[in-house]
PDB file of N, CA, C and O in Angstrom:
ATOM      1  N   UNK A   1      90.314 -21.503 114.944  1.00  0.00           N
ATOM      2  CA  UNK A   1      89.071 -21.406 115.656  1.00  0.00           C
ATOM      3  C   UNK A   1      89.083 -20.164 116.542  1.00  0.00           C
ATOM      4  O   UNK A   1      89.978 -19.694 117.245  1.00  0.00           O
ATOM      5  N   UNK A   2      88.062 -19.841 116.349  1.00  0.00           N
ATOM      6  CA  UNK A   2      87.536 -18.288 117.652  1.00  0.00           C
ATOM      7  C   UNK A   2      88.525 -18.453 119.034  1.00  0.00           C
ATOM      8  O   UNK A   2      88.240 -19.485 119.642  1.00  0.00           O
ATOM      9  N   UNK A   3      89.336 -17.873 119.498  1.00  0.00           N
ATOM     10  CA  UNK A   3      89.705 -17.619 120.781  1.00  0.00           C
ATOM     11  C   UNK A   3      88.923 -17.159 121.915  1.00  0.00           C
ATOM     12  O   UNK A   3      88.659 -17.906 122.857  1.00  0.00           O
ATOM     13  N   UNK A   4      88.545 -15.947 121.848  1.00  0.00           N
ATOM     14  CA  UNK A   4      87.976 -14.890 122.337  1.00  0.00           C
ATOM     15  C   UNK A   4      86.917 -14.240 121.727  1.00  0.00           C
ATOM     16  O   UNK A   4      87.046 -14.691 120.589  1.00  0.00           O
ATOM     17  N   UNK A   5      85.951 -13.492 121.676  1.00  0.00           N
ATOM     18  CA  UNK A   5      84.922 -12.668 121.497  1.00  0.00           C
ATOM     19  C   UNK A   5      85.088 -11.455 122.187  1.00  0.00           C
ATOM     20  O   UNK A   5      84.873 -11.446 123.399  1.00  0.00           O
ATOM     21  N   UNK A   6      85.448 -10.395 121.589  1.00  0.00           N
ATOM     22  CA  UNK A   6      85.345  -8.987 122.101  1.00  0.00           C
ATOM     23  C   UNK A   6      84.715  -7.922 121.097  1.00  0.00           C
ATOM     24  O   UNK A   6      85.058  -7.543 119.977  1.00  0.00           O
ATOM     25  N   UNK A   7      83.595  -7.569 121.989  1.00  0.00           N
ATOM     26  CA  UNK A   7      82.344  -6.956 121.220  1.00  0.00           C
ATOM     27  C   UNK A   7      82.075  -7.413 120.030  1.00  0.00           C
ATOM     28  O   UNK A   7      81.824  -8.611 120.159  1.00  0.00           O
ATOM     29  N   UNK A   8      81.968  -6.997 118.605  1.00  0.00           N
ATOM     30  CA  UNK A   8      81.763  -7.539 117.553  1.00  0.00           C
ATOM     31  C   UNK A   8      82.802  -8.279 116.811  1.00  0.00           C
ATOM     32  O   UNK A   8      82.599  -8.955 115.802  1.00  0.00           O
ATOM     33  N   UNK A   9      83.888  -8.098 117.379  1.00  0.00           N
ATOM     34  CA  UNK A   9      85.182  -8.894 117.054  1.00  0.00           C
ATOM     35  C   UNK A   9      85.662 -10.130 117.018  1.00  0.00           C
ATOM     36  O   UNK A   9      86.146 -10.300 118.137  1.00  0.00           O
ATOM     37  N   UNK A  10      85.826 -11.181 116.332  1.00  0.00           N
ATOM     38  CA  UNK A  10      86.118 -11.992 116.499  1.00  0.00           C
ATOM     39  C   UNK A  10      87.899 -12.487 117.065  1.00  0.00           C
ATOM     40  O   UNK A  10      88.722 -12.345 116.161  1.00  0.00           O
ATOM     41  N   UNK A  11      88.223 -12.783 117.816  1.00  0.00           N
ATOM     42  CA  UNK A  11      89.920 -13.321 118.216  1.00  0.00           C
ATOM     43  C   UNK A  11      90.596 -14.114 118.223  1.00  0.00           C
ATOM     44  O   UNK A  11      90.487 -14.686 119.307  1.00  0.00           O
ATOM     45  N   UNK A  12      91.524 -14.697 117.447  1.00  0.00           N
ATOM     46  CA  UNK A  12      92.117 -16.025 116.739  1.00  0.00           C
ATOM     47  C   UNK A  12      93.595 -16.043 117.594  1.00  0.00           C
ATOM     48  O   UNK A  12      94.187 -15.096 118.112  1.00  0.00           O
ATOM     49  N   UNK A  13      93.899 -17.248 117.549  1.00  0.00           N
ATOM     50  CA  UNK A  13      95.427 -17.185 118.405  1.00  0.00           C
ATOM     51  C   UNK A  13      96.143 -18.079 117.723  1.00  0.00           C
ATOM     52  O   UNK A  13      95.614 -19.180 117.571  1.00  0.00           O
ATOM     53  N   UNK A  14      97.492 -17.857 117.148  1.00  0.00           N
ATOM     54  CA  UNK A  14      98.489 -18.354 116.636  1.00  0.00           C
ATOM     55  C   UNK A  14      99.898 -18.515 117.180  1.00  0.00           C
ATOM     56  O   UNK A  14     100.065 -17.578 117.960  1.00  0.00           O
ATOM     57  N   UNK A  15     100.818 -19.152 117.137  1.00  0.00           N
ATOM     58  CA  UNK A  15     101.835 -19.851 117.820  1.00  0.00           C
ATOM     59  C   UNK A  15     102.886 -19.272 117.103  1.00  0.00           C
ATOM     60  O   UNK A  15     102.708 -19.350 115.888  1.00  0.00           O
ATOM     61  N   UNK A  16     104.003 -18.676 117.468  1.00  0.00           N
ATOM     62  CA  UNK A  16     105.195 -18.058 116.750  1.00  0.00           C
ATOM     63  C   UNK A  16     105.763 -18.859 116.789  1.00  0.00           C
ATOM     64  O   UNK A  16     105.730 -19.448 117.870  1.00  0.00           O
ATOM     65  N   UNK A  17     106.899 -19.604 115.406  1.00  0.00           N
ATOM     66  CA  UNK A  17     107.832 -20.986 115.448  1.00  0.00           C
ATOM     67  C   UNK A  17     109.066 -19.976 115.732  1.00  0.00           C
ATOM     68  O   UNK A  17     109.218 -18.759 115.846  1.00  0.00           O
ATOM     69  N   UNK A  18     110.084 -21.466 115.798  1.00  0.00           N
ATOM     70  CA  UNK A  18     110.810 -20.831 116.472  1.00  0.00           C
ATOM     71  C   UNK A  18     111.887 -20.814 114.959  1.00  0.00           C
ATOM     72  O   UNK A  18     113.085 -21.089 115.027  1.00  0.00           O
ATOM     73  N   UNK A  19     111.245 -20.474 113.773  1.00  0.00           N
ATOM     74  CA  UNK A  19     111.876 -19.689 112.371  1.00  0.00           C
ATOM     75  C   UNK A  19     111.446 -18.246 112.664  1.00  0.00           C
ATOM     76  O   UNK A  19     111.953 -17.276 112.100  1.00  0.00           O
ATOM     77  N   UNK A  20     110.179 -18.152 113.864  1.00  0.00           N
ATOM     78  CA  UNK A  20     109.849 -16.696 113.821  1.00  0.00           C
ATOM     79  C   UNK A  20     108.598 -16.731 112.620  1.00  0.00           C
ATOM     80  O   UNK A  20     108.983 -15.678 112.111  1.00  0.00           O
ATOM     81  N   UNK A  21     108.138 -16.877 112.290  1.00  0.00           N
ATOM     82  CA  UNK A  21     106.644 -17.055 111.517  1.00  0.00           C
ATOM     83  C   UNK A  21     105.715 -17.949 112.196  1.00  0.00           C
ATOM     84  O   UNK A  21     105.699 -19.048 112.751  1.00  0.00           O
ATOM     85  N   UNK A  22     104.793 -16.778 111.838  1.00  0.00           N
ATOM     86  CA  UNK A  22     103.225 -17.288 112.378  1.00  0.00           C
ATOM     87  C   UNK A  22     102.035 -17.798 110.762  1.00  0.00           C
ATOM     88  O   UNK A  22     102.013 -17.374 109.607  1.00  0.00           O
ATOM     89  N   UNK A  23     101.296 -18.759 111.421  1.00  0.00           N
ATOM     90  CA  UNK A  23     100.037 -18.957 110.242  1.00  0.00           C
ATOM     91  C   UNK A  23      99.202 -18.131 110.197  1.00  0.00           C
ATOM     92  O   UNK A  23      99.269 -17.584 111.298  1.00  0.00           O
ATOM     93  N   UNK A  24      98.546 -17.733 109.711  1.00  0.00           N
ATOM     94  CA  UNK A  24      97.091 -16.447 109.565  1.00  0.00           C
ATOM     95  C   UNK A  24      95.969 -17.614 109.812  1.00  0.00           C
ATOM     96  O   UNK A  24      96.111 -18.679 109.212  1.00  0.00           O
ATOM     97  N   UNK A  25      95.294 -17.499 110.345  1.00  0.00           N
ATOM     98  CA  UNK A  25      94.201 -18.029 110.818  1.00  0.00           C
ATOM     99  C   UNK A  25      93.317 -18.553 109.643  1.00  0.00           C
ATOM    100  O   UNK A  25      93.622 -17.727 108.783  1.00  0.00           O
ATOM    101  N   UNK A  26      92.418 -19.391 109.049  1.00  0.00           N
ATOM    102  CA  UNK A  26      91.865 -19.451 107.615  1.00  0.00           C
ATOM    103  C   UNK A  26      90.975 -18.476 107.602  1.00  0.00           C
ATOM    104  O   UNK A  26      90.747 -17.753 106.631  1.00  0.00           O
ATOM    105  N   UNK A  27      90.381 -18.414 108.798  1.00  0.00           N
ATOM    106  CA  UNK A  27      89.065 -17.549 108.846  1.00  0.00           C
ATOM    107  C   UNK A  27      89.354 -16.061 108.634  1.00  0.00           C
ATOM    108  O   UNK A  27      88.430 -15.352 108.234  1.00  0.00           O
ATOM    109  N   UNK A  28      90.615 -15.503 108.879  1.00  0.00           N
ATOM    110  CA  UNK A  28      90.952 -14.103 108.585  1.00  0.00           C
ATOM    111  C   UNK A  28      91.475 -14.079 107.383  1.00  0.00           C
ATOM    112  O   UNK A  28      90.814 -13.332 106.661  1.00  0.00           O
ATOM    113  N   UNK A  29      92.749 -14.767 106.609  1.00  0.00           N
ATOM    114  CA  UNK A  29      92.269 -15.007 105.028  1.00  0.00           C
ATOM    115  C   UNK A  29      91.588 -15.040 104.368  1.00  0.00           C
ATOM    116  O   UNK A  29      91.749 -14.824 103.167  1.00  0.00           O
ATOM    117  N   UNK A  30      90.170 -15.438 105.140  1.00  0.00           N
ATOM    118  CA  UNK A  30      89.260 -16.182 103.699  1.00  0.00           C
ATOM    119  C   UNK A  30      88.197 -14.434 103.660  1.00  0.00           C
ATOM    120  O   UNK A  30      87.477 -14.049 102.739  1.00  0.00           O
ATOM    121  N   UNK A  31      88.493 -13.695 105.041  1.00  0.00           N
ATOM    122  CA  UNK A  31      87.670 -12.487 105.303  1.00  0.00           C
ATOM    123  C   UNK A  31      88.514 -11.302 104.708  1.00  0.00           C
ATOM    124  O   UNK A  31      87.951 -10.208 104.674  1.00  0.00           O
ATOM    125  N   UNK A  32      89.508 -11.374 104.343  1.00  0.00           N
ATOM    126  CA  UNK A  32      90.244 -10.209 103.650  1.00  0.00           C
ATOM    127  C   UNK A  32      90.808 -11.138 102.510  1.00  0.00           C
ATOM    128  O   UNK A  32      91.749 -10.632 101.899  1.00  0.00           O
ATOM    129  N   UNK A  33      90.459 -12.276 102.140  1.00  0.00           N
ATOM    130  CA  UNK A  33      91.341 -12.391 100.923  1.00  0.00           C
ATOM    131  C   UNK A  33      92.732 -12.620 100.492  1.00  0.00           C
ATOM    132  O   UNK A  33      93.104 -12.757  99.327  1.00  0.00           O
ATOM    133  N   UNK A  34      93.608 -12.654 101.772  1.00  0.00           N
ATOM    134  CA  UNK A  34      95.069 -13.019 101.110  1.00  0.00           C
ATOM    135  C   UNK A  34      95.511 -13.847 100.804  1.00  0.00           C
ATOM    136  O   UNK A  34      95.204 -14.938 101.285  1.00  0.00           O
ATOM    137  N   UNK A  35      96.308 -13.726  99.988  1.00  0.00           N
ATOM    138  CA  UNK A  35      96.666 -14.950  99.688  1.00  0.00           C
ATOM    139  C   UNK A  35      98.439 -15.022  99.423  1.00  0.00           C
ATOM    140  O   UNK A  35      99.172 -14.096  99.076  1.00  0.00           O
ATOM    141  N   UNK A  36      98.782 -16.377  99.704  1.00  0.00           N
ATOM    142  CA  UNK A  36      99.726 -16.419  99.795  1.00  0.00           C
ATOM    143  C   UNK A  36     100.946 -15.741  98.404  1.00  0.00           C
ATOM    144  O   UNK A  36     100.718 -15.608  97.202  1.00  0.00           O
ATOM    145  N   UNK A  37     102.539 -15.353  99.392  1.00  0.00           N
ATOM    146  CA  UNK A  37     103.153 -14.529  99.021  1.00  0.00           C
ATOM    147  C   UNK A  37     102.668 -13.217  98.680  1.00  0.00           C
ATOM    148  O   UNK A  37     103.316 -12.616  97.823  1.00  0.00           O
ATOM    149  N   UNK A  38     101.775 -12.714  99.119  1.00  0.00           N
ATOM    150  CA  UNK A  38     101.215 -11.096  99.426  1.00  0.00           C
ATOM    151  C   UNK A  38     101.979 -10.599 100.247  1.00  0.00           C
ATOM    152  O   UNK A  38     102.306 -11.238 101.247  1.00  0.00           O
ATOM    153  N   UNK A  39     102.477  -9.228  99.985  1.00  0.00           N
ATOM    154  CA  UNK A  39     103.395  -8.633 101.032  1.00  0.00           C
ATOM    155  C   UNK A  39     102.388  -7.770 102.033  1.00  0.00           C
ATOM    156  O   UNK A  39     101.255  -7.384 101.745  1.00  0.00           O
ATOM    157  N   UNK A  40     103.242  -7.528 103.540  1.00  0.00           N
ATOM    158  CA  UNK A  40     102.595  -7.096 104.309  1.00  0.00           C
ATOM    159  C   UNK A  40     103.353  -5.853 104.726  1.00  0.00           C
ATOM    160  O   UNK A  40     104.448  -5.645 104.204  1.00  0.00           O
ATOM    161  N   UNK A  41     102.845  -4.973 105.661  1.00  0.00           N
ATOM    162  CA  UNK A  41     103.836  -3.910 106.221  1.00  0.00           C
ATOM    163  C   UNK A  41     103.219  -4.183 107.772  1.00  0.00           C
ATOM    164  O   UNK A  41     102.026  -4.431 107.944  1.00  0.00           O
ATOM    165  N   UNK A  42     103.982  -4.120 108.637  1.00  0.00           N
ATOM    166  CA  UNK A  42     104.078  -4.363 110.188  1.00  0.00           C
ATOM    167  C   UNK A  42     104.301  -2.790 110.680  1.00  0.00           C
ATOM    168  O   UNK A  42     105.228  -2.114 110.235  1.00  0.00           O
ATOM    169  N   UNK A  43     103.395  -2.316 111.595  1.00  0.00           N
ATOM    170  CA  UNK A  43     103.569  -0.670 112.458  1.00  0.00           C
ATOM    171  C   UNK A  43     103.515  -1.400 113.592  1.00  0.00           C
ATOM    172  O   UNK A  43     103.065  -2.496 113.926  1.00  0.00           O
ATOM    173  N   UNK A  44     104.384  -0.048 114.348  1.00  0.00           N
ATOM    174  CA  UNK A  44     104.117  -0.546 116.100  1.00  0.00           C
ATOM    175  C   UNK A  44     103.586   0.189 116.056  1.00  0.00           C
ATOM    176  O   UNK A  44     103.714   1.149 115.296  1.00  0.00           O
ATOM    177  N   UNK A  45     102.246  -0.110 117.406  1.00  0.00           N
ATOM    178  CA  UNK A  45     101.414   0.918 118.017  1.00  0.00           C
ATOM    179  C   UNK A  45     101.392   0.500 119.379  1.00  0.00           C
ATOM    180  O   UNK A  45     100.578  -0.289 119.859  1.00  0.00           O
ATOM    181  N   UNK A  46     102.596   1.235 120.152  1.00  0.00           N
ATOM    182  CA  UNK A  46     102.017   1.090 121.602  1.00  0.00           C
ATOM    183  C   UNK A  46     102.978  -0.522 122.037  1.00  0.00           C
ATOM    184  O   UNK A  46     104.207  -0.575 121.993  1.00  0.00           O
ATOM    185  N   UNK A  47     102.268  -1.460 122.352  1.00  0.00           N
ATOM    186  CA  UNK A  47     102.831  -2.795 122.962  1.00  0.00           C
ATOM    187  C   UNK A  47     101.902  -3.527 121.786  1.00  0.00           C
ATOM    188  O   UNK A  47     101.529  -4.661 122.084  1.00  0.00           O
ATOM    189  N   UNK A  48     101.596  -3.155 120.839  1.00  0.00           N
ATOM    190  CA  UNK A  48     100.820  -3.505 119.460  1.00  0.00           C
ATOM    191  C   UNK A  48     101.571  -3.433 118.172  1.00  0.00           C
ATOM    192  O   UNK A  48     102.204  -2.478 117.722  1.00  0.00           O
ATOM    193  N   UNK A  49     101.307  -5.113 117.450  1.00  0.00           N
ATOM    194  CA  UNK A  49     102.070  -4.890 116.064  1.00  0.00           C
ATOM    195  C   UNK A  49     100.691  -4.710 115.156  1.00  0.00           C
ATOM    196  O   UNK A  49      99.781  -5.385 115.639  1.00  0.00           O
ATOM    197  N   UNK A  50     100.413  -4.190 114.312  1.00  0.00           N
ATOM    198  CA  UNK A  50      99.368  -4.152 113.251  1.00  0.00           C
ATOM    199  C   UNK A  50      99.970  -4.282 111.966  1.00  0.00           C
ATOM    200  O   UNK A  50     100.929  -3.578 111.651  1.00  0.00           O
ATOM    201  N   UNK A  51      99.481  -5.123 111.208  1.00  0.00           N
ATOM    202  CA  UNK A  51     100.042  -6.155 110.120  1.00  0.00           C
ATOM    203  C   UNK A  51      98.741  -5.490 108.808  1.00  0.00           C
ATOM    204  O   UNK A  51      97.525  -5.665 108.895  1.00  0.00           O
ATOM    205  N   UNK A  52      99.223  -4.988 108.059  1.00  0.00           N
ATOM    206  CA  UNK A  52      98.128  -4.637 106.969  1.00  0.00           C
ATOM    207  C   UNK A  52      99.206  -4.896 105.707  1.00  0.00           C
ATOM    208  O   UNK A  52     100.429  -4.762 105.684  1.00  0.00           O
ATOM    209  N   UNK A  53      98.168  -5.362 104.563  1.00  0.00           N
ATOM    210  CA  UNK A  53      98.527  -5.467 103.324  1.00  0.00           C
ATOM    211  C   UNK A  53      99.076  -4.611 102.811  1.00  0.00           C
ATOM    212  O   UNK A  53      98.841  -3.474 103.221  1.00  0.00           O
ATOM    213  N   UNK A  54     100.109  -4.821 101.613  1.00  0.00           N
ATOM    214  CA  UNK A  54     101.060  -3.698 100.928  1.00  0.00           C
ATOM    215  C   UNK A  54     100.051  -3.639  99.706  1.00  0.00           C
ATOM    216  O   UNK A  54      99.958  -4.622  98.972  1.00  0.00           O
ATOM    217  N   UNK A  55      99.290  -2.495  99.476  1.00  0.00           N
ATOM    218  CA  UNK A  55      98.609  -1.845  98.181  1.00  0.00           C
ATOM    219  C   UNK A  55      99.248  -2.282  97.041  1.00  0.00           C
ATOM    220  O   UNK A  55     100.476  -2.347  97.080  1.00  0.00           O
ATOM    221  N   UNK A  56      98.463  -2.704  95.682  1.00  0.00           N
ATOM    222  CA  UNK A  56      99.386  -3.216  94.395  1.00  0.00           C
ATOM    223  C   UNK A  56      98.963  -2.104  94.102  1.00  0.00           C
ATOM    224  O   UNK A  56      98.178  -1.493  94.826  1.00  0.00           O
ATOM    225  N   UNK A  57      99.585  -1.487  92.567  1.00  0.00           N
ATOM    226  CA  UNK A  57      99.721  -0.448  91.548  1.00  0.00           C
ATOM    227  C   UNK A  57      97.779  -0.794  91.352  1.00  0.00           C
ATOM    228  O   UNK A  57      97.093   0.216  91.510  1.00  0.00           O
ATOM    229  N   UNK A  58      97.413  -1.412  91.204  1.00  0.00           N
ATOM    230  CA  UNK A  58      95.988  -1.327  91.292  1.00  0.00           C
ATOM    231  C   UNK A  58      95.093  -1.195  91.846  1.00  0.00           C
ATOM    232  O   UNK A  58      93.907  -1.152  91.518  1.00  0.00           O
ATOM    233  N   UNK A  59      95.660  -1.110  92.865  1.00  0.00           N
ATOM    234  CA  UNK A  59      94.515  -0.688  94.273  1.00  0.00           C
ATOM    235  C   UNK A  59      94.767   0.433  94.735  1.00  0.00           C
ATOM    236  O   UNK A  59      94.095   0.919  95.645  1.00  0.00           O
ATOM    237  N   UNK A  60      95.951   1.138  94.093  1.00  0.00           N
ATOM    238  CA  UNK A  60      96.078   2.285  94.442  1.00  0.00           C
ATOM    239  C   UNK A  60      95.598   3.752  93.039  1.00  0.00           C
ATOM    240  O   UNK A  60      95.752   4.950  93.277  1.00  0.00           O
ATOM    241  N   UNK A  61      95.207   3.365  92.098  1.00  0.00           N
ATOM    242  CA  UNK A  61      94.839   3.611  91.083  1.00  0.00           C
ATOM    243  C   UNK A  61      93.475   4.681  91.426  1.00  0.00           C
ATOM    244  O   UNK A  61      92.331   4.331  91.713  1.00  0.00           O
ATOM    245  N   UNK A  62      94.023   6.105  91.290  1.00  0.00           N
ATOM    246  CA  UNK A  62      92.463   7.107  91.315  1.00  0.00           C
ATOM    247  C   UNK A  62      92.609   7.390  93.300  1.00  0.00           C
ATOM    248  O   UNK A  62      91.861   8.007  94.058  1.00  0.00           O
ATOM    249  N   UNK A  63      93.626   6.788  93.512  1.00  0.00           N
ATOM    250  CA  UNK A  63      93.638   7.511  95.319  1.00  0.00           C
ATOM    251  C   UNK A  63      93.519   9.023  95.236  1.00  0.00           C
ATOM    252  O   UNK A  63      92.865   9.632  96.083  1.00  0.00           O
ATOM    253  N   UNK A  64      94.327   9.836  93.925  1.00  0.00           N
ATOM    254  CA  UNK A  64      94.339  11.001  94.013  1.00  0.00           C
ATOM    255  C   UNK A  64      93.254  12.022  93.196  1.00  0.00           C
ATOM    256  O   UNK A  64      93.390  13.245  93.168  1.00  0.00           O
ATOM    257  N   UNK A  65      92.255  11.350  92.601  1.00  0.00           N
ATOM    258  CA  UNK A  65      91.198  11.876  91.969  1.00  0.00           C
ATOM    259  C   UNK A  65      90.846  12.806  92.580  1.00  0.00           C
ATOM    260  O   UNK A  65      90.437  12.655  93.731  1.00  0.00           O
ATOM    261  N   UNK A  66      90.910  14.237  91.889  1.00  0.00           N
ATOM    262  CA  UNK A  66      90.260  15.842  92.622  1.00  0.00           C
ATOM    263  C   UNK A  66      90.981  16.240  92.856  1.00  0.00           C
ATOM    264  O   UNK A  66      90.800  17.428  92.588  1.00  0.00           O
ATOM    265  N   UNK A  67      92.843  15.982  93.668  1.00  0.00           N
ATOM    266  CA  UNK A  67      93.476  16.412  93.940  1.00  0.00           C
ATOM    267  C   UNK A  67      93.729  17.882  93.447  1.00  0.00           C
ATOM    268  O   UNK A  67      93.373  18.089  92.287  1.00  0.00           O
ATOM    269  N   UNK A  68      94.182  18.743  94.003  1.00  0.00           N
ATOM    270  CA  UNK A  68      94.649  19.767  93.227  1.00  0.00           C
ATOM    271  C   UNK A  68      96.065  19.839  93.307  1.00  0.00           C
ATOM    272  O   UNK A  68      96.754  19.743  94.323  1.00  0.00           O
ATOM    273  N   UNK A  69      96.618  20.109  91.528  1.00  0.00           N
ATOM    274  CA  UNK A  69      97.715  20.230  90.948  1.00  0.00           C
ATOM    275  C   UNK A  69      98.649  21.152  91.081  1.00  0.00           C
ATOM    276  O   UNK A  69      99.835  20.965  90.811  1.00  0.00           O
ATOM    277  N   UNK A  70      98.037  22.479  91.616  1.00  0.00           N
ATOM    278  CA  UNK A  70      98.603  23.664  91.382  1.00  0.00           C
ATOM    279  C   UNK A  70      99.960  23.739  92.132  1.00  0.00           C
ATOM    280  O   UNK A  70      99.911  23.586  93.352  1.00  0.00           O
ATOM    281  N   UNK A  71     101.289  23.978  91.488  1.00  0.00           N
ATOM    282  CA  UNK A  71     102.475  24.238  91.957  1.00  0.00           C
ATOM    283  C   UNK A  71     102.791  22.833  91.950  1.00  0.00           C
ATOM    284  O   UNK A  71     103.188  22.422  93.040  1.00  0.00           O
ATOM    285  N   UNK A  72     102.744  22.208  91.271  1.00  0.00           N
ATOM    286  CA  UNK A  72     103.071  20.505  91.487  1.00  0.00           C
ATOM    287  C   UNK A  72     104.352  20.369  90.231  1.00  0.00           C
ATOM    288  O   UNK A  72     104.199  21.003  89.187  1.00  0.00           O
ATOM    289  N   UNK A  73     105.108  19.840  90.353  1.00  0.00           N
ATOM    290  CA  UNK A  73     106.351  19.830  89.556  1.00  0.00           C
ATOM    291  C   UNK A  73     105.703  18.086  88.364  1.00  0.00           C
ATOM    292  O   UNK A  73     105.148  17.072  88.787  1.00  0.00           O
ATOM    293  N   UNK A  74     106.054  18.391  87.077  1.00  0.00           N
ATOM    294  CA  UNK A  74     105.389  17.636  86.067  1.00  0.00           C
ATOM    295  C   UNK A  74     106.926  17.174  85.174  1.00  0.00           C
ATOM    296  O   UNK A  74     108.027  17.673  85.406  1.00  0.00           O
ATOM    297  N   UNK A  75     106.743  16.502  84.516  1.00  0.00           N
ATOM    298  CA  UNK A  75     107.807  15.450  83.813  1.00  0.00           C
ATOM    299  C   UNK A  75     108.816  16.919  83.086  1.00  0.00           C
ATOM    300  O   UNK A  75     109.996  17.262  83.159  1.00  0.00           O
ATOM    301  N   UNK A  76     107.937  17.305  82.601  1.00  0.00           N
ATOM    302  CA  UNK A  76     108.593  18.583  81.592  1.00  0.00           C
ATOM    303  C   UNK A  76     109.654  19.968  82.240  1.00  0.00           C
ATOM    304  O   UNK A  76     110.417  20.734  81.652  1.00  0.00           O
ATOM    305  N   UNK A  77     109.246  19.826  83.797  1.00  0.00           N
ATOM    306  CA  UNK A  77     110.448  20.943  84.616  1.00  0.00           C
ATOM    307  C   UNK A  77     110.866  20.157  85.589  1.00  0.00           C
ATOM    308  O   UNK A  77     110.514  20.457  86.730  1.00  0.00           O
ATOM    309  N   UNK A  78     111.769  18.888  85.368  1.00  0.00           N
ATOM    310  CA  UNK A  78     112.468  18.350  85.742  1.00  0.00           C
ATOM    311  C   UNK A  78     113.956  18.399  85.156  1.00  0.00           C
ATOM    312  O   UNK A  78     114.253  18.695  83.999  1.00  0.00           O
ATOM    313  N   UNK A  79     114.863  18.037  86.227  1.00  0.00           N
ATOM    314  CA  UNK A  79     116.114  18.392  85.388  1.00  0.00           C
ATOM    315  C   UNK A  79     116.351  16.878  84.334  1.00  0.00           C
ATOM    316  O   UNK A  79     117.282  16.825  83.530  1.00  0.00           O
TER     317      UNK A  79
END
């Protein structure tokens, strides 16, 4: 359930066990979709952890569309 309200944000609060894991809230699952055994990556920012999803081979597919190639080392001038 909602904790807090800050500006358009909604704020959920969860309980760390003492295995050290927390639940994800349903309402932030059901708004990004994860689902269980999805890997995550954890950054510090500051006195801040930020928790974002690890990209599959398919979601990362065409990130580099337009790129330019030039001087880029290719399968064929490798040792």
């Amino acid at each position: 359930m909602p904790h807090a309200t800050v500006g358009s944000e909604m704020q959920f609060t969860a309980t760390l066990s003492n295995r050290f894991q927390v639940t994800i809230p349903k309402a932030v699952r059901d708004t990004y979709g994860w689902k269980a055994g999805q890997k995550f990556v954890f950054s510090v920012e500051g006195d801040a952890a930020l928790m974002k999803p690890v990209p599959t081979f398919d979601e990362l597919e065409g990130i580099a569309e337009g790129a330019c190639s030039d001087g880029c080392r290719d399968r064929e001038d490798r040792y």
